[in-house]
Structure formats: C-alpha cells, structure tokens
C-alpha positions in Angstrom: 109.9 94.3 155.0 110.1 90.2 154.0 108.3 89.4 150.7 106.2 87.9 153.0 104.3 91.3 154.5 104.7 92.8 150.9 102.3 90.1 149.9 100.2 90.6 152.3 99.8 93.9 152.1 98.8 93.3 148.5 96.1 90.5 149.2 94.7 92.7 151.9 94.0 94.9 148.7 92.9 92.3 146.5 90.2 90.7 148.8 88.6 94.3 149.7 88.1 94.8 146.3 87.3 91.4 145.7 84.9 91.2 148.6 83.5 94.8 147.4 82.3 93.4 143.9 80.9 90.3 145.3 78.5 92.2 147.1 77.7 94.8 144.6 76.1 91.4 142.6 74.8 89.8 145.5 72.8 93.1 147.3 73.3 95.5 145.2 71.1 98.2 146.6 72.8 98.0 150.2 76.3 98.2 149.0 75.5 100.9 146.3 74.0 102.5 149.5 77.3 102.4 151.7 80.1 103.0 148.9 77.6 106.6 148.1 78.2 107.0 152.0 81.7 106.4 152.3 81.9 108.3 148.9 80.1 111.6 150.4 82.4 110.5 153.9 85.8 110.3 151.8 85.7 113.3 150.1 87.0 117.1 150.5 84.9 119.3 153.3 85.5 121.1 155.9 88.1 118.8 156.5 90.0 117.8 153.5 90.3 114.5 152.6 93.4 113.5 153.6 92.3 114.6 156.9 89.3 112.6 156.8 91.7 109.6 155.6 94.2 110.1 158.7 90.8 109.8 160.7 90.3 106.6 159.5 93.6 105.2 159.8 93.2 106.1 163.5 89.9 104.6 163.9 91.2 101.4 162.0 94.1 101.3 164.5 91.8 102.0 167.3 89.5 99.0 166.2 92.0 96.2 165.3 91.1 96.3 161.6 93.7 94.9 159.5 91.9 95.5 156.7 91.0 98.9 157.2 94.6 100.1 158.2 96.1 99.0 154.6 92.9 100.4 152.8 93.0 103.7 154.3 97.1 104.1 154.4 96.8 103.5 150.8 93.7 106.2 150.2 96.0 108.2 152.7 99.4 108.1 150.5 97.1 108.9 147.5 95.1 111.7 149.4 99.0 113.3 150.1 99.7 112.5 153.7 103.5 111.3 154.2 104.9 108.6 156.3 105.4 110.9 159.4 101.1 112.7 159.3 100.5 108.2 158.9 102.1 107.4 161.5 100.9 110.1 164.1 97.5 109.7 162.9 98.2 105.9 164.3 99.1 106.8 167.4 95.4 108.6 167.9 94.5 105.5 167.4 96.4 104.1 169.8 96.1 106.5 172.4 91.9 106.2 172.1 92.2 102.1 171.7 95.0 101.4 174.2 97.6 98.6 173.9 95.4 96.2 171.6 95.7 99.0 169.3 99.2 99.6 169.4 99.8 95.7 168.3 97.9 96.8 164.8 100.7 99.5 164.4 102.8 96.6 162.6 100.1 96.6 160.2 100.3 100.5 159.6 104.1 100.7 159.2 104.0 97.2 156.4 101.2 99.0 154.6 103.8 102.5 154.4 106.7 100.1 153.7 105.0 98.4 151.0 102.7 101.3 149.5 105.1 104.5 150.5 107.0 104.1 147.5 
C-alpha cells in the first residue's frame, strides 16, 4: 500500500468523526437519535458484534460507500474479525451488489492493509 492509500484511509477516519461532531452541535437531537440507534444496532445480540460489523462491511461494499467500508473494517478489526471473515464478508457484498460493488473491494483490502496491523 503507497503512502498515498494509508493516508487516505486515515482521512476517511478523520472526516467521519469530524463530520459526526459537527452535527452533534448543529442538530443535536437528530444525531443523538441515530448514534443511540447505531449504538443499540452495533452491539452484542443474538448476533455478536463482530457479526453485526461483517454485515455492515457487506452492506457498505454492496452500496459503494467508501466511507462506510473503512469505518466498519476498522470497528470490524476491533470487534475480532481477521483479514480472511473481512474479506469474505466483502464478497456478500459483492455477490448482492454485483460488479459496482466489487470495484469498492480496493477500498476494503487498503482499509485491512492500513488498519490490520
């Protein structure tokens, strides 16, 4: 990976969280509403969560979201999924969003090259 992706993998990041606080000040009350649902969506149930977070990363893949592949391969890594349960979980998304999806894959494997460490 160029130092190129590895910065962009840590921007991606940066302006989530960045974008995230601006809009706690600006509308509080709706984005205190959707980070208690993504809390009560990212969290151990029946499903644990890394489970939950390889559903996401196939989702994100599925939906060309950039942003949402690094975000969730990093909650993913954290959650204990390894490289291989990431990658698979990517396909899903693949399989369910066809070849648009499979373009976004090169997002998936710089966010494991750059976080998977």
């Amino acid at each position: 990976m160029s130092d190129c992706e590895r910065n962009d993998v840590r921007k991606e990041l940066s302006a989530l969280a960045k974008m995230t606080k601006q809009l706690a000040e600006e509308v509080p009350a709706m984005q205190a509403a959707f980070t208690n649902f993504m809390g009560e969506c990212l969290c151990d149930g029946v499903l644990s969560l890394k489970i939950r977070e390889l559903v996401c990363i196939g989702a994100a893949v599925a939906k060309s979201c950039k942003p949402c592949i690094v975000a969730h391969v990093s909650k993913a890594l954290a959650a204990g999924a390894n490289r291989a349960e990431i990658i698979e979980a990517g396909y899903m998304g693949v399989l369910m969003g066809g070849g648009p999806g499979f373009i976004y894959m090169q997002y998936l494997l710089e966010a494991l090259d750059e976080l998977d460490k």
